[in-house]
N, C-alpha and C positions, 0 to 999 in steps of 0.2 A: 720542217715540213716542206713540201711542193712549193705549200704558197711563199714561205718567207724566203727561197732558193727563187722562185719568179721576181719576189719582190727587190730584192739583192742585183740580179743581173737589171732590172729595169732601172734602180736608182745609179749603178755604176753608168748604164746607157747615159741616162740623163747629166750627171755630174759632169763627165767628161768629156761631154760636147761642150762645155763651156770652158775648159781649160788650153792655155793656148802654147802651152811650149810641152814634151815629150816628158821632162820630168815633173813637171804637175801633171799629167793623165796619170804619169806611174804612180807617183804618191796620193791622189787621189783614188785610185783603185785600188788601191792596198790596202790603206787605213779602210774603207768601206767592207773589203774583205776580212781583214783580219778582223775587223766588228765581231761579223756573223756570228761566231763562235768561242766560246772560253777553250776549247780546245784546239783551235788555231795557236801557238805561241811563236813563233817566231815565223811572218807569215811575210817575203816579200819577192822583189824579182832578180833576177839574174839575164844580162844584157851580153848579146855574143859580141864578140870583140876580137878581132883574127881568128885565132884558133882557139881561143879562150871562152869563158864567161865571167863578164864583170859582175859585179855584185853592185843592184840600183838603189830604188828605195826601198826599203822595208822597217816595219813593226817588231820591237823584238830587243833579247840581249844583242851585244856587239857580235858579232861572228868571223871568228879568224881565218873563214873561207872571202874572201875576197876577190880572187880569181880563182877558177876551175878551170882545168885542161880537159877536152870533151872526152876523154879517155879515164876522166876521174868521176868517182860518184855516182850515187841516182843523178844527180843536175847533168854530169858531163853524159852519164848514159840516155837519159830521156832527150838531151839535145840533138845526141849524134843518130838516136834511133826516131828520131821525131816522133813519137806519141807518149800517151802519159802515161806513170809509174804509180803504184802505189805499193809501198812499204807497211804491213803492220805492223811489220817486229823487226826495225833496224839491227837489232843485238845480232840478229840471225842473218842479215846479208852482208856478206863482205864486201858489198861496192862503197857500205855505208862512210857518210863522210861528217861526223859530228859538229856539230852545231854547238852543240849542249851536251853534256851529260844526261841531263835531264831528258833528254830525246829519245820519242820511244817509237813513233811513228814517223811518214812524211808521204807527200804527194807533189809529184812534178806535173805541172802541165807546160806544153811548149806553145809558142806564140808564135804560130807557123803564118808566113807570106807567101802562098801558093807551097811550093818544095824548100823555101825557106828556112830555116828556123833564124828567128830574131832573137830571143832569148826566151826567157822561160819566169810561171808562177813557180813559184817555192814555199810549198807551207812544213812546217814540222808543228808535231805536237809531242804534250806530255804524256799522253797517254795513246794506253798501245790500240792498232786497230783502230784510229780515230776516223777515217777516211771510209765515205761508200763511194759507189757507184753513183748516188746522185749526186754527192757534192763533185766527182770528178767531170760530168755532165756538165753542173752549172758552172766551173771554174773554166771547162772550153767552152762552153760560149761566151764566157766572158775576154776571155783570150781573143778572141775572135771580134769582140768587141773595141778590145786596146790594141790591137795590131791596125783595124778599119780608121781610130782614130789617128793613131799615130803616122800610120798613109796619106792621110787629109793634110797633115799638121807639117809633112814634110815641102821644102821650098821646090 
């Protein structure tokens, strides 16, 4: 619902004002995210890195994607197009870059700095279609939340 998607962006707000180095905001906001939802399975972030995207914290099997060329994927595509993706039927797009077998869905959100991208949310799920419109809503402002902190937190 509205309320537990307000209530999700408000405790990410709070949590991560109190963490003080970039890899505890990240692993702090992801474990909280991937909460949210049993349909969330492998939910975490991906960190641009020259031309690349590294792979941060996340919830989840091991994933043999590690780094992405912005030229690979929904992640390299949502990076290099800076707005968000939603997949409901991976099978069906050949950008797709498996995770899992088990993968039926995914939703990128990018963690934009002005015209930036910084790196990006990463959630896949098992089931297909698992993504609306409101969760992509509340995963950018949450975005927008871990960028604001991760600004602060910079020397």
């Amino acid at each position: 619902s509205m309320n537990d998607r307000r209530r999700l962006i408000e405790n990410i707000r709070s949590a991560i004002s109190l963490r003080k180095t970039q890899t505890e905001v990240l692993q702090t906001a992801i474990k909280l995210i991937d909460d949210f939802s049993d349909d969330f399975n492998w939910t975490g972030f991906y960190l641009v890195d020259g031309d690349e995207l590294a792979v941060g914290p996340y919830v989840g099997p091991p994933t043999p994607h590690t780094r992405i060329k912005f030229n690979q994927g929904i992640c390299g595509a949502a990076a290099s197009q800076k707005k968000s993706i939603i997949v409901d039927d991976v099978n069906a797009d050949p950008r797709f870059l498996a995770c899992s077998i088990t993968t039926r869905s995914e939703i990128v959100v990018p963690l934009m700095d002005g015209d930036h991208c910084l790196g990006e949310i990463d959630i896949d799920s098992n089931k297909t279609a698992a993504f609306s419109d409101d969760d992509r809503t509340m995963l950018e402002e949450i975005a927008v939340l871990v960028v604001q902190r991760l600004k602060e937190l910079r020397p």
